[in-house]
C-alpha positions in Angstrom: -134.3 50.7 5.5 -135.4 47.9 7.7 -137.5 44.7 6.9 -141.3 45.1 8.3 -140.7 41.1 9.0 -138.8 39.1 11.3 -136.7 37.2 8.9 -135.4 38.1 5.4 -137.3 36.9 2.4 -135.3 34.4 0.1 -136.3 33.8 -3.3 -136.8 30.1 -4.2 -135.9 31.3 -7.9 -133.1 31.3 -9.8 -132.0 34.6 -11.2 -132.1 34.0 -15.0 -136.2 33.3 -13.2 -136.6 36.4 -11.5 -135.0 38.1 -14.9 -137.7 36.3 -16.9 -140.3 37.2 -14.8 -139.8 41.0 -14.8 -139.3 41.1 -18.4 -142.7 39.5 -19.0 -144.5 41.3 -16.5 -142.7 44.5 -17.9 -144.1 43.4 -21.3 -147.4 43.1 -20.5 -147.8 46.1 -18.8 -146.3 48.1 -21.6 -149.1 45.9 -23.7 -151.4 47.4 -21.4 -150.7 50.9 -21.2 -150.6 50.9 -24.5 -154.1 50.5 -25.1 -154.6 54.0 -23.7 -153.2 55.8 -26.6 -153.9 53.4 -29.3 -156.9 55.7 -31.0 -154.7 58.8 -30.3 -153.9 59.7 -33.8 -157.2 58.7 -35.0 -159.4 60.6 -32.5 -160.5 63.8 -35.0 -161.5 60.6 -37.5 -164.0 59.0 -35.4 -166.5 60.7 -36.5 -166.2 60.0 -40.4 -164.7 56.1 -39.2 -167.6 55.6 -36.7 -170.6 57.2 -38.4 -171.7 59.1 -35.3 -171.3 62.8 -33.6 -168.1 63.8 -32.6 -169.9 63.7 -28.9 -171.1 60.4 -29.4 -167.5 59.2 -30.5 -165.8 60.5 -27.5 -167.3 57.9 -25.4 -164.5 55.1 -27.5 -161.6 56.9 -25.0 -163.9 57.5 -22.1 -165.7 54.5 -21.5 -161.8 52.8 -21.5 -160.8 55.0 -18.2 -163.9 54.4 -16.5 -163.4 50.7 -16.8 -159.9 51.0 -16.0 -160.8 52.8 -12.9 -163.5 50.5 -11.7 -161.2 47.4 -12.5 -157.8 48.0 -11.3 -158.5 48.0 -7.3 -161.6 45.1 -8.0 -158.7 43.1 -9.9 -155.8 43.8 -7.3 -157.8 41.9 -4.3 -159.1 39.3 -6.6 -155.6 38.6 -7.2 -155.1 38.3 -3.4 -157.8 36.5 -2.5 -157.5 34.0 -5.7 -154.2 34.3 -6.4 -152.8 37.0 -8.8 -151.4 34.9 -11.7 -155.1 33.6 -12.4 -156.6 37.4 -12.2 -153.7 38.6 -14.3 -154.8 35.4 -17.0 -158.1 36.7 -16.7 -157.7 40.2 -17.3 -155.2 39.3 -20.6 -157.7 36.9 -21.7 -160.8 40.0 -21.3 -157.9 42.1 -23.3 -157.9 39.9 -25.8 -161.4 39.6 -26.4 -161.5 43.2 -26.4 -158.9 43.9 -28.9 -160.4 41.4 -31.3 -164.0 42.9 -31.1 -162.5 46.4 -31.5 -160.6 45.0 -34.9 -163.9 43.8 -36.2 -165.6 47.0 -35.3 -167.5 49.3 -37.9 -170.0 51.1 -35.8 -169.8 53.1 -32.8 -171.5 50.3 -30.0 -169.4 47.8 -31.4 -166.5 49.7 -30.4 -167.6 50.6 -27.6 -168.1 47.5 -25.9 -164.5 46.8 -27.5 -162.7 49.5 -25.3 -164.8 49.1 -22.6 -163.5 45.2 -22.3 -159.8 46.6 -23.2 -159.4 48.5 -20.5 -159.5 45.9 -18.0 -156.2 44.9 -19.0 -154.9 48.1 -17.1 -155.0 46.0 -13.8 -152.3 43.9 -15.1 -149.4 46.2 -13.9 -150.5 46.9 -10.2 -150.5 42.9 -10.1 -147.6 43.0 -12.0 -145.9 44.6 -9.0 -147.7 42.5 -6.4 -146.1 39.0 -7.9 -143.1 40.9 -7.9 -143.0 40.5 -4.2 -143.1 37.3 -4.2 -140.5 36.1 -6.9 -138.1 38.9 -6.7 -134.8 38.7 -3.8 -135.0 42.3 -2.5 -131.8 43.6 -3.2 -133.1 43.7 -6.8 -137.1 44.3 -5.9 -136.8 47.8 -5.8 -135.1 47.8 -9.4 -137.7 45.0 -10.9 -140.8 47.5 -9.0 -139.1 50.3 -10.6 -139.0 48.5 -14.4 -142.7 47.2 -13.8 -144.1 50.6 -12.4 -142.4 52.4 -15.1 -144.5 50.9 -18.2 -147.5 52.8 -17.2 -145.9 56.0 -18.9 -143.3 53.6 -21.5 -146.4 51.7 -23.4 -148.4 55.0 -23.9 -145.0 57.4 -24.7 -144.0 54.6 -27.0 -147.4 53.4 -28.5 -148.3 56.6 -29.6 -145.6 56.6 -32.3 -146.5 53.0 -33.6 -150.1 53.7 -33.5 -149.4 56.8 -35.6 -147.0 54.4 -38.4 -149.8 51.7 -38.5 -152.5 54.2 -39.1 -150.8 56.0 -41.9 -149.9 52.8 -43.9 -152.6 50.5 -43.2 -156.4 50.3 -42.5 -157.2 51.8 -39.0 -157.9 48.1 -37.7 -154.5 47.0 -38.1 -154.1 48.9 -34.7 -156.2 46.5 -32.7 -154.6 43.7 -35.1 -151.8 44.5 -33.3 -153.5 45.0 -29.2 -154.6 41.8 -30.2 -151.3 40.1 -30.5 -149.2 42.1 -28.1 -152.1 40.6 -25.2 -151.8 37.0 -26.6 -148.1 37.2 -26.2 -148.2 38.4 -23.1 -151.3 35.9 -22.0 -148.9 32.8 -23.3 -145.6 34.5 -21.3 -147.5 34.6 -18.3 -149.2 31.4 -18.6 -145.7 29.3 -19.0 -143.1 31.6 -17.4 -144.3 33.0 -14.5 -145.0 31.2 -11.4 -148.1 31.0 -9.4 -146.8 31.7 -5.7 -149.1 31.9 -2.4 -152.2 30.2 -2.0 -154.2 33.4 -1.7 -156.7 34.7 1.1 -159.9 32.8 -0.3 -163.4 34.3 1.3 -166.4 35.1 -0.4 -166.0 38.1 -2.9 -167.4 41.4 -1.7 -170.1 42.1 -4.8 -172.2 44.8 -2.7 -168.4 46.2 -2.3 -168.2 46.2 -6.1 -171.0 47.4 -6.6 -171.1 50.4 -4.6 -167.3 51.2 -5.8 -168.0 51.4 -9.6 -171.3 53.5 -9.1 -169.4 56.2 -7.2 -166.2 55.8 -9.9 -168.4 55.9 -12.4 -170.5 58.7 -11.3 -167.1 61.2 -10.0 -164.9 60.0 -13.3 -168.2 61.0 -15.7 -168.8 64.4 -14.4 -165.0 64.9 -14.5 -164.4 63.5 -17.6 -167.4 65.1 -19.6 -167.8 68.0 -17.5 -166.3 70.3 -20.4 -168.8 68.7 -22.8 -171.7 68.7 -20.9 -171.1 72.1 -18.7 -169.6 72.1 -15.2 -173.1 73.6 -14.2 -175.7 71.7 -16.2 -177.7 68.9 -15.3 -175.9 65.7 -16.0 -172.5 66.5 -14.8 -173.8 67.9 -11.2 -176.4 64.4 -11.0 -173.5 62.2 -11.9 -171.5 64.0 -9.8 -174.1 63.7 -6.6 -175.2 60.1 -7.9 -170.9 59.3 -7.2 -170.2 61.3 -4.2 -173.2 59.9 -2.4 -172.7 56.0 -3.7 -168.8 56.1 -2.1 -170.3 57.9 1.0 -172.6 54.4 1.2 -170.3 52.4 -0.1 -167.4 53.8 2.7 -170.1 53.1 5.5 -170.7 49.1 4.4 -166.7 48.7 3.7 -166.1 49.8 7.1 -168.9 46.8 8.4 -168.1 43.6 6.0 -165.9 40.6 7.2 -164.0 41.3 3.7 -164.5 44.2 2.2 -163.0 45.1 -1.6 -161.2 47.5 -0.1 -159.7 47.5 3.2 -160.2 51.1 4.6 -158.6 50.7 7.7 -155.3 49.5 5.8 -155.9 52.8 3.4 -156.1 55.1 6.1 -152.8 54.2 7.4 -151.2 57.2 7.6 -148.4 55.9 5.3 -150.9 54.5 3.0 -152.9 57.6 2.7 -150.5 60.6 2.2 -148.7 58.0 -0.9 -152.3 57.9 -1.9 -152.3 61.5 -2.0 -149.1 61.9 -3.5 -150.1 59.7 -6.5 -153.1 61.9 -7.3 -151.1 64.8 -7.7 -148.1 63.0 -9.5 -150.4 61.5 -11.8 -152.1 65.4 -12.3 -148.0 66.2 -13.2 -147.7 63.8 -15.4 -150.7 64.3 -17.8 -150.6 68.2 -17.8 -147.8 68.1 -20.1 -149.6 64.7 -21.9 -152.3 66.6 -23.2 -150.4 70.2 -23.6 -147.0 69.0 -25.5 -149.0 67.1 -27.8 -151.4 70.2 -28.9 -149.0 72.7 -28.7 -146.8 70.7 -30.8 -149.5 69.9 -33.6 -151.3 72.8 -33.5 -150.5 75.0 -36.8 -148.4 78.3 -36.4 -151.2 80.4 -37.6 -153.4 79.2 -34.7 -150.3 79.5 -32.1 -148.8 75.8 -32.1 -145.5 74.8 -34.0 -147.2 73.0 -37.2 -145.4 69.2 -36.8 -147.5 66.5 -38.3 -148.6 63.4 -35.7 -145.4 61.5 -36.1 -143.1 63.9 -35.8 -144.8 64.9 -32.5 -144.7 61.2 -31.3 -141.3 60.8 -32.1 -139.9 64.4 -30.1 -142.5 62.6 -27.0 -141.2 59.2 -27.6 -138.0 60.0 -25.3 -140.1 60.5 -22.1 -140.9 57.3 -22.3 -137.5 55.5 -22.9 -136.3 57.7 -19.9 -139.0 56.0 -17.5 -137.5 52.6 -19.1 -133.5 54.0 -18.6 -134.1 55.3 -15.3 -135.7 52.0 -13.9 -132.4 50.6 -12.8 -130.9 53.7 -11.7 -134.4 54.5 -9.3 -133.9 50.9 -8.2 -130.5 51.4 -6.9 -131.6 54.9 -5.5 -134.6 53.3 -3.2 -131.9 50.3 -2.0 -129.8 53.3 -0.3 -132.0 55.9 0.6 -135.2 54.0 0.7 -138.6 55.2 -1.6 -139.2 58.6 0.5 -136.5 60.0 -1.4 -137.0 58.8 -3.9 -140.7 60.3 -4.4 -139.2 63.8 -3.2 -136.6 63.5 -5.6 -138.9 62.7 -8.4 -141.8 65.1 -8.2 -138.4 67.9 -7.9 -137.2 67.1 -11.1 -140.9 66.9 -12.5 -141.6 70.6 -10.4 -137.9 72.0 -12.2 -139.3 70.8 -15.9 -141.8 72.6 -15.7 -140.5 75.5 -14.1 -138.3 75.5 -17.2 -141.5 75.7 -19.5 -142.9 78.9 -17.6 -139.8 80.8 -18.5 -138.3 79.4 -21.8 -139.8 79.8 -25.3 -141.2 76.2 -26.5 -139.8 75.0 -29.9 -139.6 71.4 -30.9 -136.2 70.5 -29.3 -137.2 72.3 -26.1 -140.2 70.0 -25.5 -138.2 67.3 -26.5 -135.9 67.9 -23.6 -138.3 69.0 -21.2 -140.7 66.2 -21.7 -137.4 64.0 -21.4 -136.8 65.4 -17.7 -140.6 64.3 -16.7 -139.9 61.2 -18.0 -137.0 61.0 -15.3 -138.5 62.3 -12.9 -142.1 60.1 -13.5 -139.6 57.0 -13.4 -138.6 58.1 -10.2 -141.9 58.7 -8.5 -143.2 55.7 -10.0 -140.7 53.6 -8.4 -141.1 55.0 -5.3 -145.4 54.4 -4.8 -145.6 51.0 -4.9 -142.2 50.5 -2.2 -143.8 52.6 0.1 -147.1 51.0 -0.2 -146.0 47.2 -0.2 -144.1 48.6 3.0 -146.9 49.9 4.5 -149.2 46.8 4.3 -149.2 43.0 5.2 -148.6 40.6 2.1 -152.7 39.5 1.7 -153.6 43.1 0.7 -150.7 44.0 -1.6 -152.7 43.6 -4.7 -155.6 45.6 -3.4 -153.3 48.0 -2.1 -151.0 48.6 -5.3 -154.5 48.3 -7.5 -156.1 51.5 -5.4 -152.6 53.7 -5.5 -153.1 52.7 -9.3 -156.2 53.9 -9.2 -155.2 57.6 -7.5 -152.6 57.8 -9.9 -155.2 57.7 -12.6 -157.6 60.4 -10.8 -155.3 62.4 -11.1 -154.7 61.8 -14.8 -158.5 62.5 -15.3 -158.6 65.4 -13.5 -155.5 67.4 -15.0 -157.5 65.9 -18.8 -160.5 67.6 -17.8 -158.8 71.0 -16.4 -156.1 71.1 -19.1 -158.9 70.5 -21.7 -161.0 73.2 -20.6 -158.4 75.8 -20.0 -157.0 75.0 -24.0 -160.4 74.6 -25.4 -161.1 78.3 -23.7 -158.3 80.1 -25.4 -157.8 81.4 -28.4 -155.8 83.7 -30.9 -153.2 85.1 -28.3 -154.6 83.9 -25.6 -153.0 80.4 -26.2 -149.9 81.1 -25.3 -150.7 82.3 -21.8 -153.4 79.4 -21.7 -150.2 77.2 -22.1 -148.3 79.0 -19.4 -151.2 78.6 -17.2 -150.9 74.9 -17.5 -147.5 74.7 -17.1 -147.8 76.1 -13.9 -150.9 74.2 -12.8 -148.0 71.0 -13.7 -145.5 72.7 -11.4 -148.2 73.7 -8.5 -149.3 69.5 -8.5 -145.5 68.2 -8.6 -144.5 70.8 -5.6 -147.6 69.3 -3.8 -146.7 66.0 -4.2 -143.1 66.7 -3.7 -144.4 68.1 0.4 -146.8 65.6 0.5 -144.0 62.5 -0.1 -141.7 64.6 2.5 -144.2 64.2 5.5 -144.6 60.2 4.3 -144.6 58.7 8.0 -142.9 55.1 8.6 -145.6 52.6 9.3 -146.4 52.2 13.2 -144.6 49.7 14.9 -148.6 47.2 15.1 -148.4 47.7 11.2 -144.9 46.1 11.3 -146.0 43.1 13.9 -149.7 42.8 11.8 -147.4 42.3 8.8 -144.9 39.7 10.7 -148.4 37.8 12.1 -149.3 37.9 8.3 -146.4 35.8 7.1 -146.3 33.2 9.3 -148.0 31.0 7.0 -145.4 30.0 3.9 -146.6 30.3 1.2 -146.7 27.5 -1.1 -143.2 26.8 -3.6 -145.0 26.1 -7.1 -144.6 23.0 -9.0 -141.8 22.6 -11.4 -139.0 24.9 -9.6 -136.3 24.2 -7.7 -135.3 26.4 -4.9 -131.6 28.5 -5.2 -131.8 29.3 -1.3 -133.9 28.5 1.8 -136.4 30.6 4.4 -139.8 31.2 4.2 -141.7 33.6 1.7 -141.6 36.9 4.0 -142.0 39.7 2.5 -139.1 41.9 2.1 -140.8 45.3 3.2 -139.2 48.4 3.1 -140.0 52.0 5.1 
């Protein structure tokens, strides 16, 4: 693969640095992530923990993806136009607040507000791979993007086994005891460890931009989200629906005419930019049809068609998904340095595509899902690898944040979407019809992973005026931050990749 830049970017750090900086950034992002499955295994109790309808309750995991959403890509151009080690302090430091609040929580609006500040924390990993950039030499970037990338699957796969231990030996606020510490930790790494490199873009922050984006999020993430609750036909879902579709029509029209605009739309409609955009939607479909079908099938008792494991047993036969992500971080890396991310992304969404091929044709006991689930994992770790090289070769260095923070935010689309499908085709079956529901999902998982698979095989290489916009863009260093002492000379180019 060639550099997008006329001369190769040399890292003013050390290695034992750039190791440091990886791991911490690879920490906090599995801190993150975690925070999506933390209630897991106490969802059914809500109700009876909360004092409030089952209905009411569900808005504890719901109003956390909606801020998410809205969040990450507002977050990822913060961080380039103020510089992404601040944003990332920021979000931590909102995490924090909203763990704590969440541990002192006894009633439902409480808790709400709680999981609504959590999930700002999300945006950490999309500037996580941003600084990346940045610090990293780029015969290891691909491996330390890889690593990074990976811990949006690892802190779920592997929080969901904790949060199940904590919950069955201690009072359910011991969880957000522990979101509470895992974001200090990771606010205090960051804060001492990493460096703050660039100067960012400045400019005046696009509020009408934000605005317009979390009204149309909002609106399209609701009616999927609650669409099974409410009714795919009734009232609320199809005005939230309209109220979202119309806001990003508006909001698309004033993007296009600002001086700086939250999310550069010209830069998204690159051609590379837009099918990986469109590959993460259905990747991150893949990847949650089989989060939200293993776990039921697994728990559900045999009378009613499932295999009858308790919580933690079924955490712990998921668990290994997410170590493979974390094992195959290294090897991915490697894989994008020879072949480049185009691949790579094939490669991934093939072995995610074979998976689940296996699951339309073999029986599903314990150790079968297991293994399966296992082989997502690699190919996820793959995929997930792949996005954010293709993207950060696709756009100049002032818009990596925003950039990484929208492909983020497809990713998750397509996580809401397969939870609202999956959800209604499971809550639809029963007796024996579940077994066949289950099939149909499985196949819905292989249909999404053979998209993407096409989609990332017609990725184009970015135009030769992307490659000279992104050359223009780096002709400014970027400033060496106080306190380190360069290993090697040149300038801070960015070390691109097609």
């Amino acid at each position: 693969m060639q550099a997008a830049d006329s001369k190769p970017f040399v890292s003013p750090y050390s290695t034992a640095q750039q190791n440091a900086v990886v791991a911490i950034l690879a920490f906090a992002g599995m801190g993150s992530s975690f925070m999506q499955t933390i209630l897991m295994p106490i969802q059914s109790s809500l109700p009876a923990l909360l004092g409030a309808p089952a209905e009411d309750t569900a808005w504890v995991i719901t109003v956390t993806l909606l801020t998410a959403a809205i969040g990450v890509p507002i977050a990822g151009k913060l961080g380039d136009m103020f510089g992404k080690k601040k944003i990332a302090l920021v979000l931590l430091g909102i995490l924090v607040v909203g763990s704590v609040v969440c541990a002192f929580a006894n009633a439902l609006p409480l808790m709400i507000v709680g999981r609504a500040l959590q999930g700002a924390g999300m945006g950490v990993i999309p500037l996580g791979i941003s600084m990346l950039r940045d610090v990293v030499d780029p015969k290891r970037l691909g491996t330390s993007i890889a690593l990074v990338s990976a811990t949006l699957g690892v802190g779920g796969a592997i929080g969901l086994p904790i949060s199940a231990i904590v919950t069955e030996h201690f009072d359910w606020h011991m969880l957000f005891v522990v979101a509470t510490v895992i974001a200090s930790v990771s606010f205090v790494l960051i804060a001492l460890f990493v460096p703050k490199t660039g100067n960012g873009t400045g400019g005046r922050v696009d509020i009408l931009g934000a605005v317009g984006l979390a009204i149309g999020l909002v609106g399209v993430l609701l009616a999927i989200s609650r669409g099974n609750t409410w009714g795919w036909g009734s009232a609320p879902t199809l005005i939230s629906a309209g109220i979202g579709l119309v806001a990003f029509a508006l909001w698309g029209w004033y993007e296009l005419r600002t001086k700086n605009p939250l999310v550069d739309l010209r830069v998204s409609a690159r051609p590379a930019v837009l099918t990986t955009n469109l590959a993460a939607v259905a990747m991150g479909f893949a990847l949650f049809s089989s989060s939200i079908a293993f776990p039921q099938l697994l728990e559900l008792p045999e009378a009613a068609g499932g295999l009858g494991f308790d919580l933690l047993t079924a955490s712990l036969l998921l668990m290994p998904s997410g170590l493979a992500m974390l094992v195959m971080s290294p090897i991915a890396g490697r894989i994008e340095r020879a072949v480049g991310p185009k691949p790579l992304l094939v490669a991934g969404a093939s072995v995610i595509a074979a998976a689940y091929l296996a699951c339309v044709f073999l029986p599903m006991h314990g150790w079968t899902i297991a293994i399966v689930n296992t082989v997502i994992g690699l190919g996820i770790g793959l995929g997930y690898a792949a996005m954010p090289a293709l993207i950060m070769g696709a756009v100049p260095r002032s818009e990596t944040g925003a950039a990484n923070g929208l492909n983020t935010l497809m990713r998750s689309f397509g996580t809401t979407v397969a939870a609202a499908l999956v959800g209604a085709i499971l809550a639809g079956a029963t007796g024996g019809d579940l077994a066949g529901s289950f099939r149909i999902v499985f196949v819905l998982g292989l249909a999404a992973a053979a998209i993407c698979a096409v989609i990332g095989a017609f990725i184009p290489k970015p135009r030769l005026d992307d490659e000279l916009h992104d050359v223009v863009d780096e002709e400014a260093p970027a400033a060496v931050p106080t306190g380190t002492v360069p290993t090697g000379t040149g300038s801070f180019e960015a070390a691109s990749r097609h």
